[in-house]
C-alpha positions in Angstrom: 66.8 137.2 95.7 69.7 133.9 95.8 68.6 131.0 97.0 72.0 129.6 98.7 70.4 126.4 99.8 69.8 123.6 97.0 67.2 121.9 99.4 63.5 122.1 98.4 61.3 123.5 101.5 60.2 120.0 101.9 63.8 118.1 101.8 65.1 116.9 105.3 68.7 117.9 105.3 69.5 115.2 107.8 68.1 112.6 105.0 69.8 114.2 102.4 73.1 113.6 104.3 72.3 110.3 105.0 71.5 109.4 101.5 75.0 111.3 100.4 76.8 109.1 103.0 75.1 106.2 101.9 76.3 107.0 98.6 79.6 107.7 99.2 79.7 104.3 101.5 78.9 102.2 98.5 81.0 104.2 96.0 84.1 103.4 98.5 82.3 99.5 99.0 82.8 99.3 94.7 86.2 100.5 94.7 87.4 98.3 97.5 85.8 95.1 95.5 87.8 96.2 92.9 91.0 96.5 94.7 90.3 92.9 96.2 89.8 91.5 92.9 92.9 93.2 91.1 94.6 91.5 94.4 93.5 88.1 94.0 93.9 88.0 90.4 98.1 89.0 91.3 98.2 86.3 93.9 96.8 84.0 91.8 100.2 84.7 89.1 102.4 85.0 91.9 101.3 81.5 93.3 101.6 80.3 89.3 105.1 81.7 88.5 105.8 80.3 92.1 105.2 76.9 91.3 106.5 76.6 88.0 109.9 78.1 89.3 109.9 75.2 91.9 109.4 72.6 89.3 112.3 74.5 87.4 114.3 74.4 90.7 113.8 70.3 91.1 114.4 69.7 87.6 117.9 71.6 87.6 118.6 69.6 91.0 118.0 66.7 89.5 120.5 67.1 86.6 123.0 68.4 89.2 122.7 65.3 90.8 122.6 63.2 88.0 125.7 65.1 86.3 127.6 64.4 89.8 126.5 60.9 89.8 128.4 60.1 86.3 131.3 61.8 87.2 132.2 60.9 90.8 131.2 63.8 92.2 129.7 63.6 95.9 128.3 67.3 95.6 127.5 68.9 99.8 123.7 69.7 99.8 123.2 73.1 98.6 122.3 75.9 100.9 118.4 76.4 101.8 117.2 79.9 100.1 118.0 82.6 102.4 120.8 80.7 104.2 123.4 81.5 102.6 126.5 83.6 104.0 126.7 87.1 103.0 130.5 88.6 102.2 132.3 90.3 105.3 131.7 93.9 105.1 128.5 93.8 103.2 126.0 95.8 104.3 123.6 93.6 105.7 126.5 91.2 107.4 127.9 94.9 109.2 124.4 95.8 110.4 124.2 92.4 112.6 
């Protein structure tokens, strides 16, 4: 005759789902490590590339300025990222 059950006669079925949930907890524990990891390591470029674009940014200032300086030039303070006016009828400036 089939056997359809895979427990032995002396296997407690509410034990062996709790070691299977156990299982599966830490299998999903692992992956989310993982995950946190892969996450930390990007914010740890982003903060990188970040700061090395700000240096960039002051060094090309500074020229600006000194360029204006030789020549005359009293340049307006530039615009703060994000502050700057969009077109008329651009999308963004006709959703306001």
């Amino acid at each position: 005759m089939l056997q359809f059950l895979s427990l032995a006669d002396d296997e407690d079925p509410v034990a062996s789902l709790t070691e299977r949930r156990w299982f599966a907890a830490s299998a999903a524990i692992s992956a989310q490590e993982e995950e946190c990891e892969v996450l930390r390591e990007v914010m740890s470029l982003a903060e990188q590339a970040w700061r090395r674009s700000r240096t960039h940014l002051a060094e090309l200032e500074a020229l600006r300025d000194a360029i204006g300086s030789e020549g005359g030039i009293d340049a307006a303070p530039a615009p703060e990222p994000g502050d700057e006016e969009l077109p008329r009828g651009s999308r963004l400036d006709s959703a306001a």
